[in-house]
PDB file of N, H, CA, C and O in Angstrom:
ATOM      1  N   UNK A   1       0.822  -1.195   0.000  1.00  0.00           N
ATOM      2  CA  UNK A   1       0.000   0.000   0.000  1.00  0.00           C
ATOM      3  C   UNK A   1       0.867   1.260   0.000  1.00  0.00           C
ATOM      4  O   UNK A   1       0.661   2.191  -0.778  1.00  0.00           O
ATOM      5  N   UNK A   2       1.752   1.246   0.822  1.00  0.00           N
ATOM      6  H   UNK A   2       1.920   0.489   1.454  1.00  0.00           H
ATOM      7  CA  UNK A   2       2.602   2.370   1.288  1.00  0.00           C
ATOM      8  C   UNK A   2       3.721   2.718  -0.688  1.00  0.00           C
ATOM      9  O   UNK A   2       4.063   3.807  -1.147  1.00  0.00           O
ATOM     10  N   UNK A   3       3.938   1.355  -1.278  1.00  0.00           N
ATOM     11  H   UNK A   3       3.661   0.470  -0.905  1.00  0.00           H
ATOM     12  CA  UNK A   3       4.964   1.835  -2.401  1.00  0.00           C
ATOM     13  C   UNK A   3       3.467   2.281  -3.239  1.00  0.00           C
ATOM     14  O   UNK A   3       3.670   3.424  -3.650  1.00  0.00           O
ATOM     15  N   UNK A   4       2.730   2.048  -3.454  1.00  0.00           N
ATOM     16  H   UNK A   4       2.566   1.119  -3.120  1.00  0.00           H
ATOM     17  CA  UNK A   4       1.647   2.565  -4.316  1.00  0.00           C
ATOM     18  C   UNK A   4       1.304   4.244  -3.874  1.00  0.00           C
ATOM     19  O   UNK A   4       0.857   5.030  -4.709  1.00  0.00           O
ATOM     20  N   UNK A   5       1.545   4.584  -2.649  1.00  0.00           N
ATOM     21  H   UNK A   5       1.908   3.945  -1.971  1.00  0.00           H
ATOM     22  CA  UNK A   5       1.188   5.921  -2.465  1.00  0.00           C
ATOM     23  C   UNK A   5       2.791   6.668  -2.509  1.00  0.00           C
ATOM     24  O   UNK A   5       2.880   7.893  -2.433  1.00  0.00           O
ATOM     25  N   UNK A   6       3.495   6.165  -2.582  1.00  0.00           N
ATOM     26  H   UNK A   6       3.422   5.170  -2.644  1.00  0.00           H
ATOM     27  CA  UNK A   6       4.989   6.980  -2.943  1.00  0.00           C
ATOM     28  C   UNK A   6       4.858   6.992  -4.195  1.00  0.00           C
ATOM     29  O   UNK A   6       5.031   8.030  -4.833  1.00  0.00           O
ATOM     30  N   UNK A   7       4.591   6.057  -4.659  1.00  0.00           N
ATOM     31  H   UNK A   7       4.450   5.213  -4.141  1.00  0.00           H
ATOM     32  CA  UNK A   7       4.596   6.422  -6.630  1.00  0.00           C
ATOM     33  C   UNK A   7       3.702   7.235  -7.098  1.00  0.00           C
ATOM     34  O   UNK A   7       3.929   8.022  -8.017  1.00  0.00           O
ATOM     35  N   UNK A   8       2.618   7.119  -6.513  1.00  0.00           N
ATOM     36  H   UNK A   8       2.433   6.480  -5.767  1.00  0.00           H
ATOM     37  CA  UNK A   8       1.223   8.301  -6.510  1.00  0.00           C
ATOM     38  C   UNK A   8       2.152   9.422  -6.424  1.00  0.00           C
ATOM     39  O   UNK A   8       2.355  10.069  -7.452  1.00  0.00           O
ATOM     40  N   UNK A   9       2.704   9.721  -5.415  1.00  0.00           N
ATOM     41  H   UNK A   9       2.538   9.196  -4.580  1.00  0.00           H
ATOM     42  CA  UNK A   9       3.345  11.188  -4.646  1.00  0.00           C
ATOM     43  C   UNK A   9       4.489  11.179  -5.389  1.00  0.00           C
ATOM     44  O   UNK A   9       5.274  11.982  -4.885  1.00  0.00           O
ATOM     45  N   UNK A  10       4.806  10.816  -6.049  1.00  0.00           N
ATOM     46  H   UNK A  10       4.168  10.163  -6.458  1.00  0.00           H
ATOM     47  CA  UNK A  10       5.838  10.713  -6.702  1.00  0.00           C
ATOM     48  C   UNK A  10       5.698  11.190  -8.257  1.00  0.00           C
ATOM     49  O   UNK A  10       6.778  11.428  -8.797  1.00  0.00           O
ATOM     50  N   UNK A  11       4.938  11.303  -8.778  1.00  0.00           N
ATOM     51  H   UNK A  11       4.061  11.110  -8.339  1.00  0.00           H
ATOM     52  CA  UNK A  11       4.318  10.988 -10.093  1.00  0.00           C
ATOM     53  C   UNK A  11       3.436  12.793  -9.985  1.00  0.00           C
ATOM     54  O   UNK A  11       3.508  13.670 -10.846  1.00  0.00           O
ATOM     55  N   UNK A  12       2.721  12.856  -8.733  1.00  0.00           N
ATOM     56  H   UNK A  12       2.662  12.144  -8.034  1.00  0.00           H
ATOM     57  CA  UNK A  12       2.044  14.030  -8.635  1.00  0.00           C
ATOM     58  C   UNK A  12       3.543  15.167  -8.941  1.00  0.00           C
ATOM     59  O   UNK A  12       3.720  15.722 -10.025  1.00  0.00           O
ATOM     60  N   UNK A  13       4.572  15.337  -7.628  1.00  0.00           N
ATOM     61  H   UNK A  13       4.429  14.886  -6.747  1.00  0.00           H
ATOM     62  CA  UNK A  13       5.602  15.855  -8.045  1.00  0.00           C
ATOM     63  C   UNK A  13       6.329  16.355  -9.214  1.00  0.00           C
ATOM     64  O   UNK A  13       6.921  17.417  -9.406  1.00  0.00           O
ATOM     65  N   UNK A  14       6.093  15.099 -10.109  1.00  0.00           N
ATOM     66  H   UNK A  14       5.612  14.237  -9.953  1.00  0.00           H
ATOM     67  CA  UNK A  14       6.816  15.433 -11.205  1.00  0.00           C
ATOM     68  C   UNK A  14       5.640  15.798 -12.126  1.00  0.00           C
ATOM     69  O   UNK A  14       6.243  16.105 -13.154  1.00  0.00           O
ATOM     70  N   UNK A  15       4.809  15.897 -12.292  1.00  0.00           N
ATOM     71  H   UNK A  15       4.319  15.649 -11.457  1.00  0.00           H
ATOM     72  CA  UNK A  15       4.240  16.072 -13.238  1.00  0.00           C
ATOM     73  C   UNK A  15       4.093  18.172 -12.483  1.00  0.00           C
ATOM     74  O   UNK A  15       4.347  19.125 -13.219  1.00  0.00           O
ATOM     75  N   UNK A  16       3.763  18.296 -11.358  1.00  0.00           N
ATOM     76  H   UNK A  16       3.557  17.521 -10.760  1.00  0.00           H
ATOM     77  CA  UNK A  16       3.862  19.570 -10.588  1.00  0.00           C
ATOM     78  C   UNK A  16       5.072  19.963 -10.949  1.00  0.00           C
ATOM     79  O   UNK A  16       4.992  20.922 -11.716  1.00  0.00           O
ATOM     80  N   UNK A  17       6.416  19.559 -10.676  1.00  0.00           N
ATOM     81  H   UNK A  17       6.482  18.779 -10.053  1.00  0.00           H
ATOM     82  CA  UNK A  17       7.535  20.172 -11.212  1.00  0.00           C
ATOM     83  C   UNK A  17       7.833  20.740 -13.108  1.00  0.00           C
ATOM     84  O   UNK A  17       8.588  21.619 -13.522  1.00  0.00           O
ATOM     85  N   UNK A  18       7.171  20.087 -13.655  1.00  0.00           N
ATOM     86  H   UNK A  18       6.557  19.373 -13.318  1.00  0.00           H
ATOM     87  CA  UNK A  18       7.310  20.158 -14.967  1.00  0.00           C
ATOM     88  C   UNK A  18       6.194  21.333 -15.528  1.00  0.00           C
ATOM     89  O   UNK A  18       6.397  21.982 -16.554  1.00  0.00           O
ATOM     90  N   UNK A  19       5.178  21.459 -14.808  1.00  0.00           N
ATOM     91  H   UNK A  19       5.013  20.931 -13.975  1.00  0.00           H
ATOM     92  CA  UNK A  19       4.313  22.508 -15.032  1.00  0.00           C
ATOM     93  C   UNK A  19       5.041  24.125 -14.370  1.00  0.00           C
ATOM     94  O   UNK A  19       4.839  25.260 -14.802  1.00  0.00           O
ATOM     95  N   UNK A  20       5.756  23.768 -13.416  1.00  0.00           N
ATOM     96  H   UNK A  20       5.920  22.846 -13.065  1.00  0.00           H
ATOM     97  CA  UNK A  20       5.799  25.429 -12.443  1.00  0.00           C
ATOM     98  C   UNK A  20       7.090  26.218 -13.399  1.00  0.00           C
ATOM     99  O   UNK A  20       7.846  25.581 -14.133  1.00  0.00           O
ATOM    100  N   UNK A  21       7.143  27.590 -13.224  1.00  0.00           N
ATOM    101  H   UNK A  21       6.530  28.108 -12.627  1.00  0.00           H
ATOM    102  CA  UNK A  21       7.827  28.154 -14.454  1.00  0.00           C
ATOM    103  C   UNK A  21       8.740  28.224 -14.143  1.00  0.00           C
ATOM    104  O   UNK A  21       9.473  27.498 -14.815  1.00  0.00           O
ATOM    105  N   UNK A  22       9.398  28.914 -13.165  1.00  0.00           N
ATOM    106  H   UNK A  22       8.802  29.503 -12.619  1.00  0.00           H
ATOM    107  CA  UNK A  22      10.552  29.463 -12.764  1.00  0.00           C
ATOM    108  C   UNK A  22      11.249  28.028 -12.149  1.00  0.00           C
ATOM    109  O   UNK A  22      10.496  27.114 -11.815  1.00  0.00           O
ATOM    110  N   UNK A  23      12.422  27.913 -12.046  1.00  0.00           N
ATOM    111  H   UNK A  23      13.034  28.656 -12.318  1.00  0.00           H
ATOM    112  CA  UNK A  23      13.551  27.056 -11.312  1.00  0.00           C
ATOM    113  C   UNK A  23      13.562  27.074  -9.827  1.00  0.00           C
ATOM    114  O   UNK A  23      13.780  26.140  -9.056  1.00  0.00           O
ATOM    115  N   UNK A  24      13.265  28.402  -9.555  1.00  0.00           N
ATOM    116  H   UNK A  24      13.087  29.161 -10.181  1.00  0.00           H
ATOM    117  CA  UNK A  24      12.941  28.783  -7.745  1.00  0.00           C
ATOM    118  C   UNK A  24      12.129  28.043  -7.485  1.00  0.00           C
ATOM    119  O   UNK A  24      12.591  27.341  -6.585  1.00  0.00           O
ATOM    120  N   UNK A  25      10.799  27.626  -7.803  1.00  0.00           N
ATOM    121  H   UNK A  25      10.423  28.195  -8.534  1.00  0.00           H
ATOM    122  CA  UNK A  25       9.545  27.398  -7.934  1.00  0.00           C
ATOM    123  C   UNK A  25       9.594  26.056  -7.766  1.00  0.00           C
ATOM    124  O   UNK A  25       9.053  25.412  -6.867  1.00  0.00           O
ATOM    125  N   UNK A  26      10.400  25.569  -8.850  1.00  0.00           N
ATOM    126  H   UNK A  26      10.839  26.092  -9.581  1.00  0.00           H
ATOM    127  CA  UNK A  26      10.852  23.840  -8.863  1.00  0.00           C
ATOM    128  C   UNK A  26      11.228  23.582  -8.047  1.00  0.00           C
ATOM    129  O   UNK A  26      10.737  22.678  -7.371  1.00  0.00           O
ATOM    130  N   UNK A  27      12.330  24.272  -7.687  1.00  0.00           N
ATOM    131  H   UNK A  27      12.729  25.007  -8.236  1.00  0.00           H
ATOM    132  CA  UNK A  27      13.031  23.867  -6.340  1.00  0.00           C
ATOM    133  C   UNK A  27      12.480  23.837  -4.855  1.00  0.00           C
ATOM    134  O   UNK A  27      12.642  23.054  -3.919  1.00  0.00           O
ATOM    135  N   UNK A  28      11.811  24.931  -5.012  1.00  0.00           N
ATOM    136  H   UNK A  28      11.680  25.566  -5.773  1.00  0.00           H
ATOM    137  CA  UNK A  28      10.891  24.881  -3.548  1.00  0.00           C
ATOM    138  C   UNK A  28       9.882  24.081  -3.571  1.00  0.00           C
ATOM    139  O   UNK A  28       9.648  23.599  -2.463  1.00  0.00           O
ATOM    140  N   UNK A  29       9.045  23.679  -4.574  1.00  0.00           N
ATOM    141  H   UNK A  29       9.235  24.071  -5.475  1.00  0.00           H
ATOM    142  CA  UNK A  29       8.424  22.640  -4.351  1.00  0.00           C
ATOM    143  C   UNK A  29       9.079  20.723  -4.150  1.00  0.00           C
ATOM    144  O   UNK A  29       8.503  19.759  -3.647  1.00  0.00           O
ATOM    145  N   UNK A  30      10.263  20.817  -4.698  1.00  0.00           N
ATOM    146  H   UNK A  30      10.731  21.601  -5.107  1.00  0.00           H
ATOM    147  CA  UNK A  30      11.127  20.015  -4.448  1.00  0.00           C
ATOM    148  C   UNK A  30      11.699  19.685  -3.101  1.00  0.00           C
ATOM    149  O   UNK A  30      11.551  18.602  -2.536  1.00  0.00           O
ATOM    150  N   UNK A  31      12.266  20.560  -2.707  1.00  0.00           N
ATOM    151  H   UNK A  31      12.386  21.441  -3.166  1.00  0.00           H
ATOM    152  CA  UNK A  31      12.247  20.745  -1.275  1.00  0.00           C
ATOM    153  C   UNK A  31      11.446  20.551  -0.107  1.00  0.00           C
ATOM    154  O   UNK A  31      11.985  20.024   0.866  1.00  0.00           O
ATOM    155  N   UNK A  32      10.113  20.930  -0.038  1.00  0.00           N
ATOM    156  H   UNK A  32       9.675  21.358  -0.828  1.00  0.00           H
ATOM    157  CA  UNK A  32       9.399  21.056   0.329  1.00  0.00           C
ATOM    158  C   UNK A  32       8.782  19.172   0.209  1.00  0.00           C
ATOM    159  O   UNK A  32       8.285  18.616   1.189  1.00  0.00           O
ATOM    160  N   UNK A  33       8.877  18.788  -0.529  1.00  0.00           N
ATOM    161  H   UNK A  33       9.280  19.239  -1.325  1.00  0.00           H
ATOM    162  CA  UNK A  33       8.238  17.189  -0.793  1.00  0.00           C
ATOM    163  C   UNK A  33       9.699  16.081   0.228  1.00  0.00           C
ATOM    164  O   UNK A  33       9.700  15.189   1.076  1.00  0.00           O
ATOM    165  N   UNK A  34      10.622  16.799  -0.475  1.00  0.00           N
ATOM    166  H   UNK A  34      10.621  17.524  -1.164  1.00  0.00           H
ATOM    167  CA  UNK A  34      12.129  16.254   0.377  1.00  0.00           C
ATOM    168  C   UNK A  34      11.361  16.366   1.780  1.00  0.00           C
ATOM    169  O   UNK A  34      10.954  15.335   2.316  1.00  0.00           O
ATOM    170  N   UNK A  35      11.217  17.277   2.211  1.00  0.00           N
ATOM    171  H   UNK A  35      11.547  18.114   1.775  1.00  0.00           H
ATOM    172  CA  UNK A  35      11.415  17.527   3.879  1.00  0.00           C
ATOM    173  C   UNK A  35      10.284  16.906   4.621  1.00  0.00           C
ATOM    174  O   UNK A  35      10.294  16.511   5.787  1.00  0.00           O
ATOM    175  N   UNK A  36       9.111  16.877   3.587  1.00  0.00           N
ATOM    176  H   UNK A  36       9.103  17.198   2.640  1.00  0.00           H
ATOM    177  CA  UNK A  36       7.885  16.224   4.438  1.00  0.00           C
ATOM    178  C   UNK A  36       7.948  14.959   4.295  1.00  0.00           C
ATOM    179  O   UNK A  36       7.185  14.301   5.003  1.00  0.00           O
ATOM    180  N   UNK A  37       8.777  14.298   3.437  1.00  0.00           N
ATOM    181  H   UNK A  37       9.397  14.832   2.862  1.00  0.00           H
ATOM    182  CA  UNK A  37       9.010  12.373   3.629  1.00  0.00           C
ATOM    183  C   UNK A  37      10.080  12.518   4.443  1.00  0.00           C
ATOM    184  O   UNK A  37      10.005  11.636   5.298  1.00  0.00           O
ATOM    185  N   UNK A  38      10.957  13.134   4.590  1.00  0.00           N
ATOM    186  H   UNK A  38      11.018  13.851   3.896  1.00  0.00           H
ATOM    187  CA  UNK A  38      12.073  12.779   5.922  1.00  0.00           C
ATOM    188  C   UNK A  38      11.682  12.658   7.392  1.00  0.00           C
ATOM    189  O   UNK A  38      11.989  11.842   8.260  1.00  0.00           O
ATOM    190  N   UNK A  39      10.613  14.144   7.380  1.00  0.00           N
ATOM    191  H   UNK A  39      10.364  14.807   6.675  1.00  0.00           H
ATOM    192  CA  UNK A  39      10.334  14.317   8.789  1.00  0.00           C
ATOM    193  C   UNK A  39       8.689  13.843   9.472  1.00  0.00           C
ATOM    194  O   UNK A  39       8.309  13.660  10.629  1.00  0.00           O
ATOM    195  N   UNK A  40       7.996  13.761   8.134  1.00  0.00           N
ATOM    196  H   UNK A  40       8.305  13.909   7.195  1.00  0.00           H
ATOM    197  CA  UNK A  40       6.579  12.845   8.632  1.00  0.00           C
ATOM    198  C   UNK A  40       6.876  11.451   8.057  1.00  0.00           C
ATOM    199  O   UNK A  40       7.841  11.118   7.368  1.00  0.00           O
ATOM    200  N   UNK A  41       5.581  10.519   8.596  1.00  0.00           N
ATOM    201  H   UNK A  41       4.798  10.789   9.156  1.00  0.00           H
ATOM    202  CA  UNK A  41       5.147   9.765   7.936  1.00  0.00           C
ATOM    203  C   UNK A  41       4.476   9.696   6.581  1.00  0.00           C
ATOM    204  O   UNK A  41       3.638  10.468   6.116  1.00  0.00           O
ATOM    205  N   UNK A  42       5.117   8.403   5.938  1.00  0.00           N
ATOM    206  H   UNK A  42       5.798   7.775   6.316  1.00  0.00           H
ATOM    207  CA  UNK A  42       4.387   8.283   4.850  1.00  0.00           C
ATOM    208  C   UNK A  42       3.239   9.338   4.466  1.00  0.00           C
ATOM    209  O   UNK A  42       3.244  10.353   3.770  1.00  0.00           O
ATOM    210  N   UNK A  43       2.249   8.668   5.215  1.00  0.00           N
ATOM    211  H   UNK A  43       2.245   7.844   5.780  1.00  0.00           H
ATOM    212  CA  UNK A  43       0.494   8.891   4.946  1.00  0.00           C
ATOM    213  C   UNK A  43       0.678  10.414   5.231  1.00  0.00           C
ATOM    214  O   UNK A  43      -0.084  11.178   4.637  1.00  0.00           O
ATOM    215  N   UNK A  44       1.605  10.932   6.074  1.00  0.00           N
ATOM    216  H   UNK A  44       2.223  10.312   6.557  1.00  0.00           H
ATOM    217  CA  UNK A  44       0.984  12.361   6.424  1.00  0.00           C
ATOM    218  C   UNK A  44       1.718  13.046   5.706  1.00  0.00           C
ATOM    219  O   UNK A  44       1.149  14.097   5.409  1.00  0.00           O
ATOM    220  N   UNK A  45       3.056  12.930   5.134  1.00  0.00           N
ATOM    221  H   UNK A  45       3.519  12.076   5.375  1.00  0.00           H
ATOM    222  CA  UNK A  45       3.517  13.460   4.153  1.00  0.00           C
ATOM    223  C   UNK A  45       2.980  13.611   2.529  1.00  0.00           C
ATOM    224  O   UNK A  45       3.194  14.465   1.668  1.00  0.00           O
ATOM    225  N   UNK A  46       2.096  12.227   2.554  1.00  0.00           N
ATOM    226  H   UNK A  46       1.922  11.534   3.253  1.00  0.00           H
ATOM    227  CA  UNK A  46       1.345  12.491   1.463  1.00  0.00           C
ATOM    228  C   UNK A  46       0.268  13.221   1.222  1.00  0.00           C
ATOM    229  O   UNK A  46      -0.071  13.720   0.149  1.00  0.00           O
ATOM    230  N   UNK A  47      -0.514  13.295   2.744  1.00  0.00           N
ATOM    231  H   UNK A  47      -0.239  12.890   3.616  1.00  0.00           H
ATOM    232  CA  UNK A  47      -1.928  14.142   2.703  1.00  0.00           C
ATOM    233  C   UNK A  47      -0.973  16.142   2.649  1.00  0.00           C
ATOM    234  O   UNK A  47      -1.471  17.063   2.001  1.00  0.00           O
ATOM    235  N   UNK A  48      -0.073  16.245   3.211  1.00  0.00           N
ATOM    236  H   UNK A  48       0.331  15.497   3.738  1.00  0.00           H
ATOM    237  CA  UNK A  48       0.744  17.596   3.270  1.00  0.00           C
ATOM    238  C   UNK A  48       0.773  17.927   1.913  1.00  0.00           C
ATOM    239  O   UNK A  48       0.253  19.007   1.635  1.00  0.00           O
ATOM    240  N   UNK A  49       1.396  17.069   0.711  1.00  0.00           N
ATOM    241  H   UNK A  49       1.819  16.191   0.936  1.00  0.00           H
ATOM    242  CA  UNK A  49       1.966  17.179  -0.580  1.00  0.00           C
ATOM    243  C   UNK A  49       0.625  16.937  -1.217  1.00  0.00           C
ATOM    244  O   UNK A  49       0.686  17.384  -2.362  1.00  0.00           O
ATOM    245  N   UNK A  50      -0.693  16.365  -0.944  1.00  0.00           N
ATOM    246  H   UNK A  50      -0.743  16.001  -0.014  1.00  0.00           H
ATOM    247  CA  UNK A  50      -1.510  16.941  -2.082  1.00  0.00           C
ATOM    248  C   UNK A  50      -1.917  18.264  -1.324  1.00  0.00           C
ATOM    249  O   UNK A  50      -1.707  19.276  -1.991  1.00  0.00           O
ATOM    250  N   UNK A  51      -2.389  18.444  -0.227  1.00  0.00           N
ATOM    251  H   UNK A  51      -2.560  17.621   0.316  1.00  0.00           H
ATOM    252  CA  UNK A  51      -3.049  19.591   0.266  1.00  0.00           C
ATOM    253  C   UNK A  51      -2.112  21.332  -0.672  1.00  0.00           C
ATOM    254  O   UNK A  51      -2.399  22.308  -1.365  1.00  0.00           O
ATOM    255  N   UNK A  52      -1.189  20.804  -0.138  1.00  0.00           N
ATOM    256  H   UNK A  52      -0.956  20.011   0.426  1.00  0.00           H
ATOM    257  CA  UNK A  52       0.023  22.319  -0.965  1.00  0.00           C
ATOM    258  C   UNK A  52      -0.221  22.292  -2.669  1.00  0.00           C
ATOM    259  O   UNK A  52      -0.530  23.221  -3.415  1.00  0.00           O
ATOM    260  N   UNK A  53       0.044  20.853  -2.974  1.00  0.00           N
ATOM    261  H   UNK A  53       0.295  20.098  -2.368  1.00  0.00           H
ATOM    262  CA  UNK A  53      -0.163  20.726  -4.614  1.00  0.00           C
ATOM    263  C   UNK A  53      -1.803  21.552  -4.844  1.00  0.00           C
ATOM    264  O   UNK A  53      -1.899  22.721  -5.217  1.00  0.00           O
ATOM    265  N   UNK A  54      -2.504  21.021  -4.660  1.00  0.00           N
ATOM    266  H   UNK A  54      -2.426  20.071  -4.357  1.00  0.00           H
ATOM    267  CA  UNK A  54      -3.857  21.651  -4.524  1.00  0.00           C
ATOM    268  C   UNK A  54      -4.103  23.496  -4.354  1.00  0.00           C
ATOM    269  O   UNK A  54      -4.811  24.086  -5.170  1.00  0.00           O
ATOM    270  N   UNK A  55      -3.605  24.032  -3.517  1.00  0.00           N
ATOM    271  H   UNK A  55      -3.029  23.553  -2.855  1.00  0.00           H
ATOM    272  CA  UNK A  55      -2.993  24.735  -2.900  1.00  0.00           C
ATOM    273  C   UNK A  55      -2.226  25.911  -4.130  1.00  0.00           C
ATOM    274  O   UNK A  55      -2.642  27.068  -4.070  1.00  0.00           O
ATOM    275  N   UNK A  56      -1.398  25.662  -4.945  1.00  0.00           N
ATOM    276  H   UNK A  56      -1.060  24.722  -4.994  1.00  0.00           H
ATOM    277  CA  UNK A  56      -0.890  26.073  -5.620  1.00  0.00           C
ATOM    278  C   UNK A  56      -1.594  25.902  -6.797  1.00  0.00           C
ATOM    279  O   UNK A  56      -1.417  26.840  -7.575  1.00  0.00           O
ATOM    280  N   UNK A  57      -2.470  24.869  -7.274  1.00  0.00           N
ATOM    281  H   UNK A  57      -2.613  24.108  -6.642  1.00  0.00           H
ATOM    282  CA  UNK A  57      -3.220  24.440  -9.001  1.00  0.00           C
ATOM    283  C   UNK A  57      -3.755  25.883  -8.433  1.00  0.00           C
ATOM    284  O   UNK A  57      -3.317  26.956  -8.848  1.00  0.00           O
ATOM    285  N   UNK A  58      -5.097  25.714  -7.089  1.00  0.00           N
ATOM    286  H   UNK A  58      -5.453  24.842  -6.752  1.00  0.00           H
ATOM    287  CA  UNK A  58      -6.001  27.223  -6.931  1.00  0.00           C
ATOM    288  C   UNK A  58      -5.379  28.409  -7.210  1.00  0.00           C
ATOM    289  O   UNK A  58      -5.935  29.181  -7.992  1.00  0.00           O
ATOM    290  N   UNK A  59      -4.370  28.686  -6.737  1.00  0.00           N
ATOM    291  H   UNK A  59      -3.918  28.059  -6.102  1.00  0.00           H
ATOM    292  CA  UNK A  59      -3.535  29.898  -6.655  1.00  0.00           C
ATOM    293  C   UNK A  59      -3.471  30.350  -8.285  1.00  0.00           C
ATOM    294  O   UNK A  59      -3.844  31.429  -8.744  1.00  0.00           O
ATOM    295  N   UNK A  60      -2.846  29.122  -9.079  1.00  0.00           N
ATOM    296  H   UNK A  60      -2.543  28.245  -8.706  1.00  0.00           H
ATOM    297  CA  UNK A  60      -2.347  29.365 -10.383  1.00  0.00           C
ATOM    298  C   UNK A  60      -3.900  29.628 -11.201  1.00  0.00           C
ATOM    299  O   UNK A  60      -3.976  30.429 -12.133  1.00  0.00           O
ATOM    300  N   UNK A  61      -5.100  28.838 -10.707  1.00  0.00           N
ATOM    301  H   UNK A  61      -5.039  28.188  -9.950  1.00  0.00           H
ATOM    302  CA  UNK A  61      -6.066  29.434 -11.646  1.00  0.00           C
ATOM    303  C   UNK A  61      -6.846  30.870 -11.398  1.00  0.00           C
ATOM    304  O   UNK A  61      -7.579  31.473 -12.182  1.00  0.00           O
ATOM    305  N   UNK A  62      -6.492  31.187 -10.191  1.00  0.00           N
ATOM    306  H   UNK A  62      -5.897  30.697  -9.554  1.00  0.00           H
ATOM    307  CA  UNK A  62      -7.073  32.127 -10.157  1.00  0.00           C
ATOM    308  C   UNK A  62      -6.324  33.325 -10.563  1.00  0.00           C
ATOM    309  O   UNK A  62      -6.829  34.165 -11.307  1.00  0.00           O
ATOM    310  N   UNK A  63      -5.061  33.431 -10.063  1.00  0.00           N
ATOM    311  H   UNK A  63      -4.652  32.749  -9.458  1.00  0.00           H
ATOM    312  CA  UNK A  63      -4.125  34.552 -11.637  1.00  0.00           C
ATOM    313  C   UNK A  63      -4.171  34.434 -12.910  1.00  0.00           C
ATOM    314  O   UNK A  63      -3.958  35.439 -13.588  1.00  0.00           O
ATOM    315  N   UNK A  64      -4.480  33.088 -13.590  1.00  0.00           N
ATOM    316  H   UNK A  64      -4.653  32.272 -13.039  1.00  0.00           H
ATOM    317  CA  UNK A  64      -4.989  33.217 -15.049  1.00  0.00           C
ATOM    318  C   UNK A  64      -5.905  33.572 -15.181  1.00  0.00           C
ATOM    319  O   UNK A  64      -6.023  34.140 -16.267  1.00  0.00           O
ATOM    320  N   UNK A  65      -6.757  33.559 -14.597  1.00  0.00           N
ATOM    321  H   UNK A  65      -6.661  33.098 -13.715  1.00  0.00           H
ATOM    322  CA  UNK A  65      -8.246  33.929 -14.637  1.00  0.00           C
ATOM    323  C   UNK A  65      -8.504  35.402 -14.372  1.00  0.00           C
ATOM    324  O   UNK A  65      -9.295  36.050 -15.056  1.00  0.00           O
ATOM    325  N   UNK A  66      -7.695  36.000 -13.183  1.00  0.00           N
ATOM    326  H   UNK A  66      -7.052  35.473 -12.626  1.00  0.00           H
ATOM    327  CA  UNK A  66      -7.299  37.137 -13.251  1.00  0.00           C
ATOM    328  C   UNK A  66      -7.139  38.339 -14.037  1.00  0.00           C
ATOM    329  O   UNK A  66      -7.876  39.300 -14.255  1.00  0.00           O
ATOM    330  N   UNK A  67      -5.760  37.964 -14.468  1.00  0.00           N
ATOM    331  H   UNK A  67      -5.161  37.184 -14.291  1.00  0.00           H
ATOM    332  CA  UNK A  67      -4.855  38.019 -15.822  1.00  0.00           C
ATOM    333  C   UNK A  67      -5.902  38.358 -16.866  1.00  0.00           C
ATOM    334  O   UNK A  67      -5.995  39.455 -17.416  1.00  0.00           O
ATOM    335  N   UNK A  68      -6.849  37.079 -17.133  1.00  0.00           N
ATOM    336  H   UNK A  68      -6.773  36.187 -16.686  1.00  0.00           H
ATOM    337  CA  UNK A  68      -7.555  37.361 -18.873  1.00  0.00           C
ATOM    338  C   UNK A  68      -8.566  38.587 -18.191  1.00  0.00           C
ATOM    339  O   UNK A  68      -8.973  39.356 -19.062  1.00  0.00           O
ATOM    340  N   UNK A  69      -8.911  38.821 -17.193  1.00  0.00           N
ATOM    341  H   UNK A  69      -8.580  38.196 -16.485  1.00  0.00           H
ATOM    342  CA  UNK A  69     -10.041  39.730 -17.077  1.00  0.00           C
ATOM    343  C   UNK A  69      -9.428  40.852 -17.267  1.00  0.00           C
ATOM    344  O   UNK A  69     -10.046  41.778 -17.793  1.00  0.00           O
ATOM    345  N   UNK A  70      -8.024  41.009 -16.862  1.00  0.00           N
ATOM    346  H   UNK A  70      -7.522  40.256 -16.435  1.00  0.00           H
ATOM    347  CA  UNK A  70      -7.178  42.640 -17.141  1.00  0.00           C
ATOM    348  C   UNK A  70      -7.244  42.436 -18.169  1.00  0.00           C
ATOM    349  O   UNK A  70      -8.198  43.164 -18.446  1.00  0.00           O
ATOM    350  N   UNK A  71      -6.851  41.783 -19.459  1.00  0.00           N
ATOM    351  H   UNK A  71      -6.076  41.192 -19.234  1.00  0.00           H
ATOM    352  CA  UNK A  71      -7.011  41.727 -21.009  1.00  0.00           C
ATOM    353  C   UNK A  71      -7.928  42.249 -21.635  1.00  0.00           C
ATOM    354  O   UNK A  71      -7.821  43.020 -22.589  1.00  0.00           O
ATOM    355  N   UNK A  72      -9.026  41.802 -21.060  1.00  0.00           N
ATOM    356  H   UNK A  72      -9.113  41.175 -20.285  1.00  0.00           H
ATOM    357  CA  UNK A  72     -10.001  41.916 -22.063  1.00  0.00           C
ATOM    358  C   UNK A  72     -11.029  43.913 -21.745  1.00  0.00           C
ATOM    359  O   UNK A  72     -11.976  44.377 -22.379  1.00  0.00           O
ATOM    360  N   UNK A  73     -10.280  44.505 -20.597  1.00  0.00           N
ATOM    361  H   UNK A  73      -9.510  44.128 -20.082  1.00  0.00           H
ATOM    362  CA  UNK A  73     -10.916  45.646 -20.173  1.00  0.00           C
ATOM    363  C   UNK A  73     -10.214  46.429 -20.821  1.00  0.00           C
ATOM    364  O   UNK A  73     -10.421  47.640 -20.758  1.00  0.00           O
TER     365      UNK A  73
END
């Protein structure tokens, strides 16, 4: 159960790393996944890493969404 939710969390990561723009960005979310499997458990490191992943998709749609409304005024 436990290698099925590292590959899950694992897979979320990278597909999150490959979307974010900047290198800072990569990295801190990189980091940030590093530190919560070292210092939690499994399960709670994984519920941490979708909650933030989640966390950041909202963030990112709501500046695009943003964004097109300054466009179009």
């Amino acid at each position: 159960m436990q290698h099925h939710l590292i590959a899950a969390i694992f897979l979320l990561a990278l597909i999150m790393v490959l979307n974010l723009e900047t290198w800072k960005s990569r990295l801190a979310y990189l980091a940030m996944v590093t530190l919560s499997f070292s210092y939690l458990s499994v399960l709670q490191a994984a519920v941490s890493i979708i909650a933030i992943t989640m966390i950041l998709i909202f963030y990112a749609a709501v500046t695009a969404v943003q964004r097109n409304a300054r466009l179009h005024h």
